[in-house]
C-alpha positions, 0 to 999 in steps of 0.5 A: 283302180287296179289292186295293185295301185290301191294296195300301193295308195295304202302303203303311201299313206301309212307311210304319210299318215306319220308324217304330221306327228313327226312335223309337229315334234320336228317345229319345235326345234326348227323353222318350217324351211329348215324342216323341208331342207333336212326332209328333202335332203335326205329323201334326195340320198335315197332316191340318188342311192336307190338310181345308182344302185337299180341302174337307173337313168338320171337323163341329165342332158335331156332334162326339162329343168325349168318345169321339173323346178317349177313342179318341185317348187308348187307340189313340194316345197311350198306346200311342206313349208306351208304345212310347217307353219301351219302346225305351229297353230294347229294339231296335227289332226286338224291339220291332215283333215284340212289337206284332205280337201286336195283332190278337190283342188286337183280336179278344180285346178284340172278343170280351170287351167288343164282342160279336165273335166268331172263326172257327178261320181267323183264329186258324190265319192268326194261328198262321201269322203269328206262326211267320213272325215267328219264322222271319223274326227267327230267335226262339229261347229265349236270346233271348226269356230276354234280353228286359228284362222292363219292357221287354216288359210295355209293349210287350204292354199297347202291343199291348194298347192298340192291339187296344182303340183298333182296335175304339173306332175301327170304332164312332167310323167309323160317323160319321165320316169318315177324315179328321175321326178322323185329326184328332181323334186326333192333336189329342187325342194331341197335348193329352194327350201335350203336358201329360206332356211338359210336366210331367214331361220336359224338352224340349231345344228346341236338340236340335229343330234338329238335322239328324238329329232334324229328319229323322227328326221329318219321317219320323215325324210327317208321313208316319208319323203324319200321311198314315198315320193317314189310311191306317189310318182308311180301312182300318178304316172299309173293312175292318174293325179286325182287318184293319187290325192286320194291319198290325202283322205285316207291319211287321217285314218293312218294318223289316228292308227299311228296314235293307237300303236304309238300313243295307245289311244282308243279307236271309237266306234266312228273310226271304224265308220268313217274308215268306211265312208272314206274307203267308199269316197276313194272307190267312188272317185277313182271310177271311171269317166263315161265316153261323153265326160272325157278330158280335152286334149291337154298342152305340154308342160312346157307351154302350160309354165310358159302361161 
């Protein structure tokens, strides 16, 4: 892994290790579907206003919408409103250490459905990490025991979502650039979500005015979903999809940092351990496969959706 992407692994994940807080305040007011509509709305003005400004292609005509729709619906919407769901019954914590289990999804499903393969490293450097998430939450069997079950069961197929849409977006990136695949993406998540919210929810406009809400919406739909998603294509297209989930373990680091500044909470001394076992388990998987561990050659996207 280069400096350059694990400084940019860093960032998307300061930037994500919000985004459960902000969800937990935003599912109070609204539906888990409403919640993904707004957030996908405004990352898609970002990324609309950040192309136009840069010159940026959109590449309209050459577009391969069916896949770029199915890899907005499996890697975002799905899994958003999932995760909304699932922090009605669980804590924020709990809830970004269960979506810490997606790079394994992601070299799961590479292995089943993409013809990737796994060398001993990376599955030592995910052991190594998922011990750090234990060490840093200070996990135990009372409180797995006191997890909701509902709960946890969408936040695992959340994960699972993720893992799928990560390994979609690696063979969509062949073609497109960062910034067309952040904007299909949101642009789908936000037509998708939006008839959900529309047809099931009910959206309380008066609650979008509401300072804490309008705050919390700027947090997580222009920083969080907009030059995120940005982030988080690149390092896909640079790195590759198992790198870019690792990102997924760092983000409970970032939520735990994220209540120290803004809720004043103490860092215990297995913060500071489980940071090092964690950075340990990145620096692990993201090595390099040796010659005789290589992927088979993988099918277009196209044929894969087409499965």
């Amino acid at each position: 892994m280069s400096r350059l992407i694990f400084a940019a692994l860093l960032l998307l994940s300061l930037i994500w290790g919000g985004s459960y807080y902000f969800i937990k305040v935003l599912v109070q007011d609204f539906g888990p579907w409403t919640v993904v509509f707004l957030r996908s709305a405004l990352g898609l003005a970002v990324i609309t206003v950040f192309m136009l400004m840069m010159r940026k292609p959109f590449g309209f005509r050459n577009m391969p919408w069916v896949s770029v729709a199915v890899m907005a619906l499996v890697n975002t919407c799905f899994p958003w409103a999932i995760i909304g769901f699932s922090e009605t019954r669980l804590t924020s914590n709990m809830a970004s250490v269960l979506n810490a289990t997606t790079p394994l999804w992601s070299l799961v499903t590479g292995m089943a459905f993409f013809g990737a393969s796994a060398h001993r490293l990376q599955w030592v450097g995910m052991g190594t990490a998922i011990a750090g998430l234990v060490v840093l939450l200070g996990l135990n069997p009372a409180s797995i025991v006191s997890v909701d079950g509902l709960g946890f069961v969408g936040m695992i197929a959340a994960s699972l979502f993720y893992g799928l849409g990560s390994q979609l977006s690696k063979r969509l990136l062949n073609t497109l650039s960062p910034y067309q695949a952040t904007f299909c993406t949101l642009l789908f998540s936000m037509l998708g979500s939006g008839c959900m919210a529309f047809s099931v929810e009910t959206v309380p406009v008066a609650q979008l005015v509401a300072p804490l809400n309008l705050s919390v919406l700027v947090g997580l739909g222009i920083f969080g979903s907009g030059f995120a998603y940005i982030l988080f294509y690149w390092i896909v297209q640079k790195g590759g999809p198992d790198i870019a989930t690792m990102v997924t373990y760092l983000l409970p680091v970032f939520s735990l940092i994220w209540g120290f500044a803004l809720l004043h909470e103490n860092i215990r001394w297995s913060m500071i351990a489980g940071l090092a076992l964690i950075l340990a388990g990145v620096f692990l998987t993201s090595r390099k496969k040796t010659a005789g561990s290589l992927p088979r050659k993988l099918l277009p996207l196209d044929q894969m959706v087409e499965r």
